[in-house]
Steps between C-alpha positions, in 0.01 A plus 500: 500500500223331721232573218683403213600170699106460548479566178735192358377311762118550359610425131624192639212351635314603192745285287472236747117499489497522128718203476311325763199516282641349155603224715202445650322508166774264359439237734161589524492384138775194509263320765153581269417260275435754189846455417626789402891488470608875355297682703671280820867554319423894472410563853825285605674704317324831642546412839855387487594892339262660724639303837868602288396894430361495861932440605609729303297777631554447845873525422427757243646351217310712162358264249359500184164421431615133378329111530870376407605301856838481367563870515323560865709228610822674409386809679396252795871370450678881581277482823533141587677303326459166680109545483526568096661151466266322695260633308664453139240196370204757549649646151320247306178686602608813252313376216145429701482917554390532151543182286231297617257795484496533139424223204769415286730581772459238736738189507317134636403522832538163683400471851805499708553822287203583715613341823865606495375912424291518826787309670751745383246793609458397821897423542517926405260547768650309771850580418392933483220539742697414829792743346186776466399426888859530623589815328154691637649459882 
């Protein structure tokens, strides 16, 4: 049992790092000045699953491979169900996993669209990533 624990606990940290990155790169680009909005939505959005998939491993909850929030929040929900509420307004970050990346697709981006995804990615992140360093005790 030790190894496969080391082994959840290593997936993890990969999540975690993963998710660390797109939101590094998302703020990275929000304080630029190139302006680039979708790429800044999409890594919002990254982060926010990846700190979400990250939970659900180390409680080893199965998921599909999915961008949709909404549906990693309801498995967050049969794990902890207060911490899937709090975390219910990061659903409007579904549609930056793929919408934004493709022409045609993408709705008007305003800037507190901008503002209010890295704000939502960084509530995922502080809300999961104390959970993560209490359950690895």
């Amino acid at each position: 049992m030790p190894q496969r624990d080391a082994i959840i606990r290593r997936l993890v940290q990969q999540w975690i790092e993963r998710a660390a990155e797109d939101l590094g790169v998302a703020e990275f680009l929000l304080d630029g000045e190139a302006g680039f909005p979708g790429p800044v939505l999409l890594h919002a959005q990254q982060a926010a699953e990846k700190y979400l998939k990250a939970l659900l491993v180390s409680f080893q909850v199965e998921f599909r491979k999915t961008h949709d929030i909404v549906q990693l929040l309801e498995l967050v929900e049969a794990v902890d169900a207060q911490l899937a509420e709090s975390l219910s307004d990061a659903a409007i970050l579904t549609p930056y996993g793929v919408e934004v990346r493709y022409p045609g697709d993408c709705p008007i981006i305003t800037s507190q669209d901008v503002l209010d995804a890295v704000r939502l990615a960084r509530k995922v992140r502080d809300a999961i990533v104390p959970r993560l360093s209490g359950r690895e005790q």
